[in-house]
DRENRO-602683 format. One record per atom (N, C-alpha, C): x, y, z negated. Coordinates in steps of 0.001 Angstrom, whole numbers, padded with zeros to 6 digits, always signed. Layout:
<pts>
XYZ;...
</pts>
This chain:
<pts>
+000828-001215+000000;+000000+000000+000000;+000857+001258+000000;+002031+001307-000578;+002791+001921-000451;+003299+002726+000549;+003383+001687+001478;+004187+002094+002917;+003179+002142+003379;+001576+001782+003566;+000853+002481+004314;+000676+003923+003895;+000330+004187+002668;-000085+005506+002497;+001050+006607+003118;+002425+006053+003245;+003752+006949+003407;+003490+007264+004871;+003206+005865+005776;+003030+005841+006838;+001716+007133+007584;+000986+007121+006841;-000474+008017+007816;-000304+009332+006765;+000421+009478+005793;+000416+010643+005502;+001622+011488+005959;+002356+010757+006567;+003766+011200+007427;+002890+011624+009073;+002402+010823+009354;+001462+011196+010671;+000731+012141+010429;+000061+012190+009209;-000886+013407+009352;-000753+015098+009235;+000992+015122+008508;+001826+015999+008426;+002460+016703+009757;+002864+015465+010693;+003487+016375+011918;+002172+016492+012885;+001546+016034+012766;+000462+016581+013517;-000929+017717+013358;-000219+018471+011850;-000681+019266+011117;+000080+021102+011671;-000952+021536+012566;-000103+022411+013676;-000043+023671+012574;-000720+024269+011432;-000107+025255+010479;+001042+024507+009872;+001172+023225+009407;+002292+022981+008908;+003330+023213+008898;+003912+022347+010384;+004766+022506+011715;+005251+024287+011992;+004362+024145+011490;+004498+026069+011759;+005166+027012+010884;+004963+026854+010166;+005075+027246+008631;+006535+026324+008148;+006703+025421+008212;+008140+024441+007617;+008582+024207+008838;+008607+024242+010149;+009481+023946+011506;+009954+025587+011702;+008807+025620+012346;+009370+027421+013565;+009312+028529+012836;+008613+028825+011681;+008815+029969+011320;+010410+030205+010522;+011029+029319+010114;+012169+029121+009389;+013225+029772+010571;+012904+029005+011550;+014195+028902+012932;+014255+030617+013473;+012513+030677+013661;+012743+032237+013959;+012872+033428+013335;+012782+032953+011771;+013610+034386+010988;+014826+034039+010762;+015049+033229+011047;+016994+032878+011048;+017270+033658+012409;+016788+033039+013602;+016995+034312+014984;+016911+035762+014640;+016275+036129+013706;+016255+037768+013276;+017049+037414+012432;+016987+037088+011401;+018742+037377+010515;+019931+037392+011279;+020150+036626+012305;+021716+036527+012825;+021242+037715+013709;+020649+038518+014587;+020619+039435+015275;+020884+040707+014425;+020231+040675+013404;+020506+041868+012151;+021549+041725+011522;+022074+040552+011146;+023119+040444+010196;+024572+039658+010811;+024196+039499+011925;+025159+038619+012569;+026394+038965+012532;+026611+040541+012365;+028016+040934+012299;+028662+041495+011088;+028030+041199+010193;+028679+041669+008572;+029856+041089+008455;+029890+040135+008915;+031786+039186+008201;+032417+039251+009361;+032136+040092+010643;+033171+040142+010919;+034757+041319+011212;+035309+040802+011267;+036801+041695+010507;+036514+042606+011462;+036552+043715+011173;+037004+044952+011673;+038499+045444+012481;+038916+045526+013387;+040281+046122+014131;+040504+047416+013227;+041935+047664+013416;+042251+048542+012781;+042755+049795+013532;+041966+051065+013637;+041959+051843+015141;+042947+052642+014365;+043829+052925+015706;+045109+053669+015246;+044983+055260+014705;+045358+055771+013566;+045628+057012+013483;+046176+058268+014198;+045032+059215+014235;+045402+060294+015330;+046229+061215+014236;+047250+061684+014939;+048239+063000+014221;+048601+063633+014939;+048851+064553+014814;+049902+065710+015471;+051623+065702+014593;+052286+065719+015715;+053814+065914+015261;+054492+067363+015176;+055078+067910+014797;+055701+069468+014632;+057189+068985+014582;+057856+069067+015711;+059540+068545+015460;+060205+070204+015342;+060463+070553+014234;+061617+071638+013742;+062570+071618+013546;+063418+071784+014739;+065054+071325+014589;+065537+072726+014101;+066926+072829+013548;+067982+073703+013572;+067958+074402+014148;+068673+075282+014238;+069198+076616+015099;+070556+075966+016153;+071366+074847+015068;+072085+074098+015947;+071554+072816+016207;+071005+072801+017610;+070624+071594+018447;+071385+071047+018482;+072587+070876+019197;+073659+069449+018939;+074094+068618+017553;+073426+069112+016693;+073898+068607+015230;+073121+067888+015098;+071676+068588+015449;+070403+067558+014996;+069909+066854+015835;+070571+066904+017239;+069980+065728+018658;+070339+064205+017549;+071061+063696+017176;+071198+061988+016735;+070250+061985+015842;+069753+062842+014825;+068686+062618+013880;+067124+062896+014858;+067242+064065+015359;+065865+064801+015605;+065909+063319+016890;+066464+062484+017779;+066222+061278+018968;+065622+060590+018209;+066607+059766+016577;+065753+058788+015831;+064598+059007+015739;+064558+059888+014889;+062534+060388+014115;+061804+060421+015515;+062287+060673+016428;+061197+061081+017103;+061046+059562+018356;+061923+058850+018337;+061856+057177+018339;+061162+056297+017766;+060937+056574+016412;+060377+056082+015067;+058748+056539+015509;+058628+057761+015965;+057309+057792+016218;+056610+057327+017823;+057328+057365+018481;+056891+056796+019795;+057224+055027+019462;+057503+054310+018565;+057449+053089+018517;+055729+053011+017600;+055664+053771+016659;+054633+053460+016197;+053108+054244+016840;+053482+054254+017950;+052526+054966+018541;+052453+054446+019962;+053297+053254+020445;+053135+052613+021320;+051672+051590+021165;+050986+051872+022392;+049890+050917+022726;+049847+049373+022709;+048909+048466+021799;+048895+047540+021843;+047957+047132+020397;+048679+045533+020127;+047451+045258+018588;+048059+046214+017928;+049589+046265+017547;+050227+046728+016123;+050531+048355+016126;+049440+049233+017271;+049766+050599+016995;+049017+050932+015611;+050374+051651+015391;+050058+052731+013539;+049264+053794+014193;+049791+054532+014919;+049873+056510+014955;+049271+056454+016626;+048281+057377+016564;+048006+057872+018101;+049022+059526+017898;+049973+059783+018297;+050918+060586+018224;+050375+061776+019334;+050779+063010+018745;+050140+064034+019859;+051601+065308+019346;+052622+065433+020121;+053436+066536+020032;+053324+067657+019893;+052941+068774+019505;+052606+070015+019207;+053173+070914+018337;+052842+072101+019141;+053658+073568+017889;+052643+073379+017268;+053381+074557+016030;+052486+074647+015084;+051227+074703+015184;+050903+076032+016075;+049420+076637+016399;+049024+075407+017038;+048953+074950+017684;+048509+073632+018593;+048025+072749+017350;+048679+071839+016505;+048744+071409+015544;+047504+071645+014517;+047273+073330+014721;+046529+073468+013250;+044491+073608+014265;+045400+074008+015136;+043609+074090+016049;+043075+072425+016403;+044186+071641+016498;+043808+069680+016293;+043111+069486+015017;+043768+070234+013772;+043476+069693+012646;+042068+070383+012344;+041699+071622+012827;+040604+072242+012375;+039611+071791+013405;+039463+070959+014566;+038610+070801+015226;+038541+069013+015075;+039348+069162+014311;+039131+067347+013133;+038988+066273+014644;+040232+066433+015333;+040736+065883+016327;+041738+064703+015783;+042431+065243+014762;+043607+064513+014226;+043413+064771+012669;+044114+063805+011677;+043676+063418+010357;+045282+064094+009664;+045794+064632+010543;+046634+065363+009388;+047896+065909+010619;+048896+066859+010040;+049961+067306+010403;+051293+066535+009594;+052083+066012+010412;+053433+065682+010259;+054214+066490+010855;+055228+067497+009736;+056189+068633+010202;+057019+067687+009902;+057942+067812+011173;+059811+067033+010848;+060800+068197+010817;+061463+068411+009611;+062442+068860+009850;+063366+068498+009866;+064514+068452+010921;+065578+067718+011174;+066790+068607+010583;+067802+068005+009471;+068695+068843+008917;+069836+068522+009681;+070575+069665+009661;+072202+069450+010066;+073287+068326+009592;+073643+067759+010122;+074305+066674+009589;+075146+067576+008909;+075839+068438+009433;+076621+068760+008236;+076538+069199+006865;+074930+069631+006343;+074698+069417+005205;+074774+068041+004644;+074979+067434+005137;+075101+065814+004607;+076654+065762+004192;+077347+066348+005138;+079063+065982+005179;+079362+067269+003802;+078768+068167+003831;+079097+069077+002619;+078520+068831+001627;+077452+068069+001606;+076998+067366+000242;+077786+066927-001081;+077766+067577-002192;+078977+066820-003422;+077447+066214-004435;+076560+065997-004412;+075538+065627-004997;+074147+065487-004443;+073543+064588-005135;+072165+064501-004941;+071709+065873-004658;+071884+066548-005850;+071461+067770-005593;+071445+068699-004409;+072316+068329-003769;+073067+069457-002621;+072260+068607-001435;+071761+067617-001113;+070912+067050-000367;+069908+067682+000471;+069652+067797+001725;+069018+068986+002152;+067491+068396+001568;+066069+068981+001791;+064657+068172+001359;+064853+067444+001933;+063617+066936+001812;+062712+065611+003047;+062184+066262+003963;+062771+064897+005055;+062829+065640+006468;+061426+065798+007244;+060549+064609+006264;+059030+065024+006758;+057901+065866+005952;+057082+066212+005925;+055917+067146+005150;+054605+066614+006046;+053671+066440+005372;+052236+066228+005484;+051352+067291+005261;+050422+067870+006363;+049269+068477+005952;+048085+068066+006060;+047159+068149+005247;+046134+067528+005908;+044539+068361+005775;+043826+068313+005945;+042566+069097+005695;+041659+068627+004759;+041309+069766+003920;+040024+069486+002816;+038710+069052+003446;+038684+069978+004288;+037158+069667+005257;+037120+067905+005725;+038343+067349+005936;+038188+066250+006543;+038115+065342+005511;+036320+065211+004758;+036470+064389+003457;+035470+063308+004153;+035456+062980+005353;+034686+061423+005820;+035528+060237+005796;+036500+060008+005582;+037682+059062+005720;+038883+059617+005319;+038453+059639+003774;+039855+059576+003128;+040766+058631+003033;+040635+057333+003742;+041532+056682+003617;+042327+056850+004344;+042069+057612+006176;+043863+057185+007237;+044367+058518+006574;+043633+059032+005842;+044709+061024+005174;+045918+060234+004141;+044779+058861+003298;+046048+058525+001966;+047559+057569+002900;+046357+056793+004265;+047412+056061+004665;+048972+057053+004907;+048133+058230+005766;+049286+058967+006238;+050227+059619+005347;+049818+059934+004142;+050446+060191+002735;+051529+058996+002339;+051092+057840+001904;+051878+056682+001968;+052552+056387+002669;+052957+056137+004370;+053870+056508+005199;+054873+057842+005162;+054287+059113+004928;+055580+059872+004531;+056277+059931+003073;+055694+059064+002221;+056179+059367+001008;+057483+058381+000829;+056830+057657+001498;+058323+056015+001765;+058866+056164+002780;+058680+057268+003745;+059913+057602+004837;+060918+058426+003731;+060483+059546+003168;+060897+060114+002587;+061901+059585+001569;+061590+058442+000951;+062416+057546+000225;+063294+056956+000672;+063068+056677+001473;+064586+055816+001958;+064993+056237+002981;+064935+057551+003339;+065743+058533+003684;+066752+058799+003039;+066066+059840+001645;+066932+060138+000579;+067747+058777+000262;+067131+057792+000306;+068407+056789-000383;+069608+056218+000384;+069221+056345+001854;+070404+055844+002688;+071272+056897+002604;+070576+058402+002419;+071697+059415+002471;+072701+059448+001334;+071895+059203+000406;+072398+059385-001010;+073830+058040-001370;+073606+056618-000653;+074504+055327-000801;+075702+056161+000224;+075320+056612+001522;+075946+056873+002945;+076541+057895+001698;+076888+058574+001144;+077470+059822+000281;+078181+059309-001031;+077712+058362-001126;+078779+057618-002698;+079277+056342-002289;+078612+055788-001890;+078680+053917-001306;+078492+053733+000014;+079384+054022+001026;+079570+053872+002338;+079745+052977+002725;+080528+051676+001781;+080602+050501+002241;+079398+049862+001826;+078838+050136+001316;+077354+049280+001025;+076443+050011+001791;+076283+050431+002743;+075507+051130+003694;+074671+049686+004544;+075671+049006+004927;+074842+048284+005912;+074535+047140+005061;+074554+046816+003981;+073549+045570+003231;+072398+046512+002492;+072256+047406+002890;+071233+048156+002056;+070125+047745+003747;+070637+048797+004656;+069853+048778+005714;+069073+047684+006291;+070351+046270+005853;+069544+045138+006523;+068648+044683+004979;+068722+045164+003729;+067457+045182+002493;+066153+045626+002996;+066828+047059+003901;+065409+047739+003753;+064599+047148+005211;+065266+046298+006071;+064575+046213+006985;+063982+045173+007164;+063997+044480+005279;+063364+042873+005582;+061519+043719+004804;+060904+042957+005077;+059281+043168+004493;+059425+042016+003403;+058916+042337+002726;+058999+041848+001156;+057601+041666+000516;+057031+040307+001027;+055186+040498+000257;+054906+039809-001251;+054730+040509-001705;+054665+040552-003423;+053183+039688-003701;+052561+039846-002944;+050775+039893-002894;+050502+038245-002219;+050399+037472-002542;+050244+036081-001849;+048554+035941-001680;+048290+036003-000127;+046048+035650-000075;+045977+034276-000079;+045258+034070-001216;+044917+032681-001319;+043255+032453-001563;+042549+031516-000537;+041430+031256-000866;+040832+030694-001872;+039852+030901-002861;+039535+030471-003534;+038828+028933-003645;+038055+028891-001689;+037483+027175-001778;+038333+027625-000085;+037169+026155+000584;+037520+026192+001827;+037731+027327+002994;+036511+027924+002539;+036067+029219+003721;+036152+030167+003283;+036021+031193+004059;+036212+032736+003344;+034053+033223+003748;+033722+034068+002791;+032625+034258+002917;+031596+034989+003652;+030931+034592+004891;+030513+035871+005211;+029253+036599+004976;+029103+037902+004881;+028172+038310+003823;+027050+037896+004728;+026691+037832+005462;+025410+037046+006246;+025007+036040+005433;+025862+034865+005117;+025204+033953+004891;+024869+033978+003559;+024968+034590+002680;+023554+035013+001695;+022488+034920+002372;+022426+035483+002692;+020866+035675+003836;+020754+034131+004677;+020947+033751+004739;+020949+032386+005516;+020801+031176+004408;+021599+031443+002523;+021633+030736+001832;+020008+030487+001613;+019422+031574+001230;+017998+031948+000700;+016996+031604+001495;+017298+031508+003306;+016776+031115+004077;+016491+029530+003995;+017346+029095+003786;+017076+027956+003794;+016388+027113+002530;+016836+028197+001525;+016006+028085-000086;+014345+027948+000176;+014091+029286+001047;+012524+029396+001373;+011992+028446+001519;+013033+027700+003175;+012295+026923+004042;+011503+025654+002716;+013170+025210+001645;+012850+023983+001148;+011817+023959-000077;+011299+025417-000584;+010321+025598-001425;+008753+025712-000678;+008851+025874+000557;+007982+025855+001333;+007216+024539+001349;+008021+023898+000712;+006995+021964+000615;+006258+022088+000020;+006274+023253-001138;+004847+023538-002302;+003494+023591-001625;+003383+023876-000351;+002136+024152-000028;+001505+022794+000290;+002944+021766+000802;+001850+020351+001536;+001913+019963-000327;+002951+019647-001335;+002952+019074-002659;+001455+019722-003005;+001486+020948-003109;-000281+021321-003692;-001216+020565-002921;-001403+020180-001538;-002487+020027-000829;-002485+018021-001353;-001322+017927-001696;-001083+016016-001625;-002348+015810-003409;-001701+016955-003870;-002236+017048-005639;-004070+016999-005252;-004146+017421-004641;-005764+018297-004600;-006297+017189-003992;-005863+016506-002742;-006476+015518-001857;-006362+013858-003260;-005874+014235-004310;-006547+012662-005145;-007111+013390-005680;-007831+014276-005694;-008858+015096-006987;-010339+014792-006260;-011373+014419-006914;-012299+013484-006433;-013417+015177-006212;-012978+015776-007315;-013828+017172-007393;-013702+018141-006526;-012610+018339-005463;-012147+019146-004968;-011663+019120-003342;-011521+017574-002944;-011832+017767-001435;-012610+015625-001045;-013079+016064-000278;-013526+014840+000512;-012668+013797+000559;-011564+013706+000599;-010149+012489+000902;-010034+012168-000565;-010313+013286-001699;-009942+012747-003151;-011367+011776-003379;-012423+012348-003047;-013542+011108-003712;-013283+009741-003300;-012747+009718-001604;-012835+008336-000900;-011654+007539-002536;-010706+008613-002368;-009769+007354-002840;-009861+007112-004366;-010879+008024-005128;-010848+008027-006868;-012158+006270-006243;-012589+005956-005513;-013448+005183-005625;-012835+003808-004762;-011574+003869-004214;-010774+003040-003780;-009840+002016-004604;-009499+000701-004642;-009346-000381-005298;-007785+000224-005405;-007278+001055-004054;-005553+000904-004252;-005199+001868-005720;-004261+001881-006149;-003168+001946-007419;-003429+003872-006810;-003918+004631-007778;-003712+006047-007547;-001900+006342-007361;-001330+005597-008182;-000119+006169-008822;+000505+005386-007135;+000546+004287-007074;+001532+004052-005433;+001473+004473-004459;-000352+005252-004076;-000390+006075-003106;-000123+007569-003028;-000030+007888-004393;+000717+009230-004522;+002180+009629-004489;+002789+008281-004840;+004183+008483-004429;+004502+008177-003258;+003469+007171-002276;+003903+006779-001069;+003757+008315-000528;+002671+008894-000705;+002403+010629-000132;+003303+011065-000599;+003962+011991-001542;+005129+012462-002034;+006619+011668-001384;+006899+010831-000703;+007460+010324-000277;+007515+010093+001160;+006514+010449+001546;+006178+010870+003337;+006607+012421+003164;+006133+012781+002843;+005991+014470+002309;+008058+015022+002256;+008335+014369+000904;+009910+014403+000723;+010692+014479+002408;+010080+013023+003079;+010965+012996+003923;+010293+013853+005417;+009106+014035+005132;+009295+015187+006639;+009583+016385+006507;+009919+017117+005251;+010335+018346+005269;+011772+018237+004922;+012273+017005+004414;+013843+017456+004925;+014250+017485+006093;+013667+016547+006906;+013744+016437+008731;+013752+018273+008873;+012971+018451+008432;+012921+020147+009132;+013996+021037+008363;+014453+020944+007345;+015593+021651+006798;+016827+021450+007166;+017145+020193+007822;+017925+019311+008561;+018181+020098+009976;+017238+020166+010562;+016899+020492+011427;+016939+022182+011925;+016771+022831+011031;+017059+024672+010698;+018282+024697+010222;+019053+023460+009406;+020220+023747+009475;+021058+023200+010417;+020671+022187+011543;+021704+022132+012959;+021205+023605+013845;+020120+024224+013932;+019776+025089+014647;+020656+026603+014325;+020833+026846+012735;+021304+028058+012794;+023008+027612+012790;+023779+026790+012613;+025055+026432+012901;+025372+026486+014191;+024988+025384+014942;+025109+024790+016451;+024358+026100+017200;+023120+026616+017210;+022705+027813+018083;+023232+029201+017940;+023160+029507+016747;+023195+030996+015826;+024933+031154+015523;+025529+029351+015403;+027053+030174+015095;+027287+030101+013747;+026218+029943+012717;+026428+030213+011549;+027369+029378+010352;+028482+029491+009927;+029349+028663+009289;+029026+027601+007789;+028456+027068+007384;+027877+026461+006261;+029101+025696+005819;+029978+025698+006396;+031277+024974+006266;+031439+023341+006582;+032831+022705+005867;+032567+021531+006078;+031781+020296+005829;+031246+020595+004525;+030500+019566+003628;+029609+019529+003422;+029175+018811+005033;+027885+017954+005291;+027311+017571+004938;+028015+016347+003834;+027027+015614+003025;+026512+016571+001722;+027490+017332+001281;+026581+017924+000296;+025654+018918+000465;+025842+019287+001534;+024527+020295+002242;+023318+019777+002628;+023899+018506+002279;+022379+017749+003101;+021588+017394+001467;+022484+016843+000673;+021709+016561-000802;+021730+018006-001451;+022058+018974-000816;+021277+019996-001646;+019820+020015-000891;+019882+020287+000445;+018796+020337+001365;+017525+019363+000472;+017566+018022+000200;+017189+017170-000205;+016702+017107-001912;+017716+018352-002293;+017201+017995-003955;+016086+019633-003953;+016485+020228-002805;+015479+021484-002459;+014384+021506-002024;+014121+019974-001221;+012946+019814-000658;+012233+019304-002148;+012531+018695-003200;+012069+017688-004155;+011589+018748-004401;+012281+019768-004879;+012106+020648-006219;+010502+021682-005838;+010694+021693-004276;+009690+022490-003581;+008467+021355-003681;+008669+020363-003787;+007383+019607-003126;+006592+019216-005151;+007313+019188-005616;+007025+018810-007076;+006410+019852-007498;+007218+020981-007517;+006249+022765-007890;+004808+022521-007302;+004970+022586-005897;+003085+022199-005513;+002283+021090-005688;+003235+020081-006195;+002252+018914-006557;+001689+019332-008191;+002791+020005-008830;+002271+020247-010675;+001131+021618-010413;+001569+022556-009415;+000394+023372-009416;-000967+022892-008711;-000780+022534-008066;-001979+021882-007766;-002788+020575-008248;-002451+020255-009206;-003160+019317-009987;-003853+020007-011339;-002978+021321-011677;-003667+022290-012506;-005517+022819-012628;-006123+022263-012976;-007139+023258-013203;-008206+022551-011929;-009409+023538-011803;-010297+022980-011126;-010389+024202-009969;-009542+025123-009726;-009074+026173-008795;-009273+025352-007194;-009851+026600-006425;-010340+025809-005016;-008548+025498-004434;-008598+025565-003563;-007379+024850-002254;-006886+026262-002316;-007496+027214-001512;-007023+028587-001387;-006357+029682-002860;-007220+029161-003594;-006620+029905-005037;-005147+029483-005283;-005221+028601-005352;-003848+027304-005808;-002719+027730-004365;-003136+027527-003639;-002212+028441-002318;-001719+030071-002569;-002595+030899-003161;-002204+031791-003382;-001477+031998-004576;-001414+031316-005389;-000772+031089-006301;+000683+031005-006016;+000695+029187-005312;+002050+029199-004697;+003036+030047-004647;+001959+030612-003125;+002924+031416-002424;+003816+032969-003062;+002600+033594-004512;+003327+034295-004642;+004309+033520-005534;+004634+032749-006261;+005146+032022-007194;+006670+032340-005830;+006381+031243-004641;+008015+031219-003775;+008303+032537-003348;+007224+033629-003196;+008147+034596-002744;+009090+035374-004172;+008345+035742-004490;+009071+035888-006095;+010304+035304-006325;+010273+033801-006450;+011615+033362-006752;+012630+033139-005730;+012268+033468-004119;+013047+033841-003098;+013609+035775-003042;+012560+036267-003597;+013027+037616-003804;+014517+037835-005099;+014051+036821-006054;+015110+037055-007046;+016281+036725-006530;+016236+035201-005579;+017688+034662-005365;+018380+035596-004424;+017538+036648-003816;+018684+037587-002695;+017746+037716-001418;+016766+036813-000923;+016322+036977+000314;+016087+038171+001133;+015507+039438+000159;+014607+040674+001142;+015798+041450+000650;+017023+041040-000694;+017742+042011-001117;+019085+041324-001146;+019973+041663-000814;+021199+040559-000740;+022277+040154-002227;+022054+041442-003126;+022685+041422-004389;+021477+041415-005407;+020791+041317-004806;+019352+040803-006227;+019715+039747-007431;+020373+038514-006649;+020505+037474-007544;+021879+037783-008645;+022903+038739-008182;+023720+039487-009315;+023105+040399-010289;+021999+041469-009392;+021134+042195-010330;+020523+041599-012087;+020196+040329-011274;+019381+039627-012335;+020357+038507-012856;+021409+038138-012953;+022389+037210-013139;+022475+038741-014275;+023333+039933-014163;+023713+040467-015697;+022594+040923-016194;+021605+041091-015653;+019901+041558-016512;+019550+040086-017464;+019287+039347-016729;+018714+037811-017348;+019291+037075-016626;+020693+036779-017123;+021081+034637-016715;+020315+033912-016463;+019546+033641-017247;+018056+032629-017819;+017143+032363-016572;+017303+033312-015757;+016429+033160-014848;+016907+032810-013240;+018446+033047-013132;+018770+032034-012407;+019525+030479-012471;+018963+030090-013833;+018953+029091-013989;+017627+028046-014186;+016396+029064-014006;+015469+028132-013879;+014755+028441-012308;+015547+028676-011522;+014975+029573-010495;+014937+028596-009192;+014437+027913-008799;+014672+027186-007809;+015282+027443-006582;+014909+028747-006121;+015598+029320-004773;+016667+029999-005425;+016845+030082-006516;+018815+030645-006667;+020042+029554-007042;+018528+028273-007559;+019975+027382-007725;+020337+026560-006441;+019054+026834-004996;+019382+026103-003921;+020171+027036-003043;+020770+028339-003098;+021323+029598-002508;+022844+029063-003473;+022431+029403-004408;+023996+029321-004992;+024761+028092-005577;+024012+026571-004657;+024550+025205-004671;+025144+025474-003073;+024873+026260-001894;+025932+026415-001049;+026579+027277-000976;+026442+028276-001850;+027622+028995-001886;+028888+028564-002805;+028645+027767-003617;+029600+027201-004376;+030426+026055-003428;+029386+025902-002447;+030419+024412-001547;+031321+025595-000116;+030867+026613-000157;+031760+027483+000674;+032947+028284-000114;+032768+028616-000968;+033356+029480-002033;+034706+028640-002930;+033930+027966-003647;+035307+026614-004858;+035459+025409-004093;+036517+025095-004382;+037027+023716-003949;+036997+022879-004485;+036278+022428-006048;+035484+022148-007025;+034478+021923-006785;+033816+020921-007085;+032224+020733-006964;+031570+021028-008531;+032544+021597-009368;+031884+021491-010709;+030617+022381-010564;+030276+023661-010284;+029511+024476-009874;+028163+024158-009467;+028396+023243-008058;+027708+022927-007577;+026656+021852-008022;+027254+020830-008378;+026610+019622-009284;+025448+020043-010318;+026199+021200-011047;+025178+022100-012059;+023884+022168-011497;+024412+022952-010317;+023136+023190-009645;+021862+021854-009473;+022694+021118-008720;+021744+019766-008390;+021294+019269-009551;+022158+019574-010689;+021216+018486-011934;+019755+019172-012553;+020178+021069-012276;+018885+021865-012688;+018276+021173-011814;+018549+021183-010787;+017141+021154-009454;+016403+019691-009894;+017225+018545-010262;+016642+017380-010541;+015988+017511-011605;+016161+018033-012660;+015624+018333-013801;+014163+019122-013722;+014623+020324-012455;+013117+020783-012825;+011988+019953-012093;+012430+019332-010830;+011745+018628-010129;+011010+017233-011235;+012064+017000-011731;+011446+015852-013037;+010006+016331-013763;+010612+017222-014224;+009789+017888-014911;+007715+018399-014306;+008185+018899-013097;+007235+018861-012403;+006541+017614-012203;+007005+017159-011784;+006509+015887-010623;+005960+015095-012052;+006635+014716-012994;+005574+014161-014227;+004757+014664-014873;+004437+016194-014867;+003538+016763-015237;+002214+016707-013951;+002809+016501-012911;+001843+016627-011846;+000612+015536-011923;+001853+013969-012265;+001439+012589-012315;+000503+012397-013378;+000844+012673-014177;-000161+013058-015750;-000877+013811-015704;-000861+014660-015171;-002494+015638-014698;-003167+014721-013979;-002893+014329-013001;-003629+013683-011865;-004428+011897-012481;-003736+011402-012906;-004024+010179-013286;-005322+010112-014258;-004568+011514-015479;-005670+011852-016455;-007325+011983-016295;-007545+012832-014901;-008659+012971-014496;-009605+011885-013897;-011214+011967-014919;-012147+010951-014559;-013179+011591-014318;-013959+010708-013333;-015055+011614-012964;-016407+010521-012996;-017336+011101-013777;-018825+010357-013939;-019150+010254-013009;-019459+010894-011954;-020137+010172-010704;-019237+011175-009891;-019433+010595-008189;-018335+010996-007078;-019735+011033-005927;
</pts>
């Protein structure tokens, strides 16, 4: 009896055209609007080269400062050569030229070079006697939309400036240590090691895609309510046939809950080859555990509508409306309409994304994209089993409980 009831209540499901509708296509096609809206959040940004103006101020004696004023001005046509690794979009200019770029916020700052006489170097008896730094930065107050290429350009002259002064300063006491300094300064030195925390790196889309798929699998509440209501002898036509039928209430309700289980993971299954394989979308490597979250998401969804709908003597439609605000609610908390909601309420009330069904099925794949650990994740699956327990025997015990004097 078992496998019949699994059998025609599995048939009567895909051939149930709001169903199909509602747990197949509507899932697939707000995932097509999420990746069209959100499709490009994670991805990396190019890094567009900085516009400047240059001011080269040589000496009064040009032949002194041609070997310095060739370098610097080498130094900037390398970093201003076209390609991936240009720094500087470089623009040569007098002063006046220079300051009408900067006020018509053409360019993000002024670089003045002044090129000193070598022979202040050769008459040098101290640090002190050192001519300045050979570069100066101006930049504009008005230009407060992107303060960052003004700090970049700050940070580039402040460390030209440095090891300027310091080659001059060794080249003036320590001449023979000149060239193990130069080949020091010309190695890159990364202090900072990027290391991922799990497999993948995250892209902010798939929040939105996590919750998506949270929906789809809480979305079983509506057939779990309709499975609850159809053994209720009071409340639709299919419950009287069977309160007056010889078979076992309890084997044909799990054979239904068990048709039920398995055609809405087919469709979560199924929204998740569609937004990967069509949409592009990365869920990462671990298949299998995406699939037993999928699976402990469909439970948790189908148990909620089987315990609400065994509640009370509420028509079909009441108990539906119920539901539904019940999943949007707890799809609103996990992030769906808001993408940092489920942090909002993680430091407001913990408590509540831990009893939350669509935050512990959102943040059981983000933990399999994120840690390389399943400790996280597991958590998740044991709430979800737990609350599904919980449900689904309260559902069974409602349902069984009920007797009816005449049908």
């Amino acid at each position: 009896m078992f496998l019949h009831s699994m059998k025609y209540t599995f048939l009567s499901l895909i051939r149930d055209k709001s169903q199909v509708f509602w747990c197949f296509a509507f899932p697939l096609l707000l995932g097509t609007m999420f990746s069209f809206a959100f499709g490009g959040l994670g991805e990396d940004e190019s890094f567009s080269a900085i516009p400047v103006a240059v001011v080269m101020e040589e000496s009064a004696d040009s032949d002194a400062t041609l070997p310095i004023s060739d370098g610097i001005r080498s130094l900037f046509d390398g970093l201003s050569e076209p390609g991936e690794n240009q720094f500087l979009e470089v623009t040569y200019a007098t002063e006046e030229e220079a300051r009408n770029l900067l006020s018509e916020k053409e360019i993000y700052g002024i670089i003045h070079v002044t090129v000193p006489d070598i022979a202040d170097y050769i008459n040098a008896k101290s640090k002190d006697d050192l001519p300045d730094a050979p570069l100066c930065l101006t930049i504009s107050a008005e230009m407060n939309s992107d303060p960052l290429f003004q700090s970049i350009l700050g940070a580039f002259v402040e460390k030209f400036n440095m090891e300027y002064h310091a080659i001059a300063d060794i080249a003036m006491t320590h001449p023979e240590q000149l060239p193990t300094v130069l080949a020091h300064m010309s190695e890159q030195v990364d202090y900072i090691v990027e290391e991922s925390l799990g497999a993948e790196t995250l892209d902010q889309s798939l929040t939105y895609f996590f919750n998506l798929i949270a929906m789809t699998c809480l979305y079983a509440a509506m057939s779990g309510s309709n499975i609850a209501i159809d053994n209720q002898a009071n409340l639709s036509p299919l419950g009287a046939r069977r309160s007056i039928s010889p078979a076992h209430k309890l084997v044909t309700t799990l054979g239904d809950l068990t048709a039920l289980l398995l055609f809405e993971f087919i469709t979560v299954i199924v929204a998740l080859f569609y937004f990967s394989g069509v949409l592009g979308v990365d869920f990462g490597t671990r298949f299998g555990y995406i699939a037993l979250t999928a699976l402990c998401g469909c439970l948790a969804g189908i148990s909620l509508g089987f315990f609400v709908g065994s509640i009370g003597r509420f028509n079909k439609d009441t108990k539906f409306g119920i539901l539904m605000a019940v999943v949007m609610i707890s799809c609103f908390l996990s992030g769906l309409m808001m993408g940092n909601m489920r942090m909002i309420v993680e430091n407001i009330c913990p408590l509540v994304n831990r009893i939350n069904p669509s935050a512990l099925i959102s943040d059981a794949l983000y933990a399999l994209v994120i840690y390389p650990s399943q400790e996280r994740f597991f958590i998740n699956i044991a709430s979800l089993l737990a609350i599904s327990a919980v449900f689904c025997l309260g559902g069974i015990a409602l349902v069984r409980r009920k007797k009816y004097a005449s049908v």
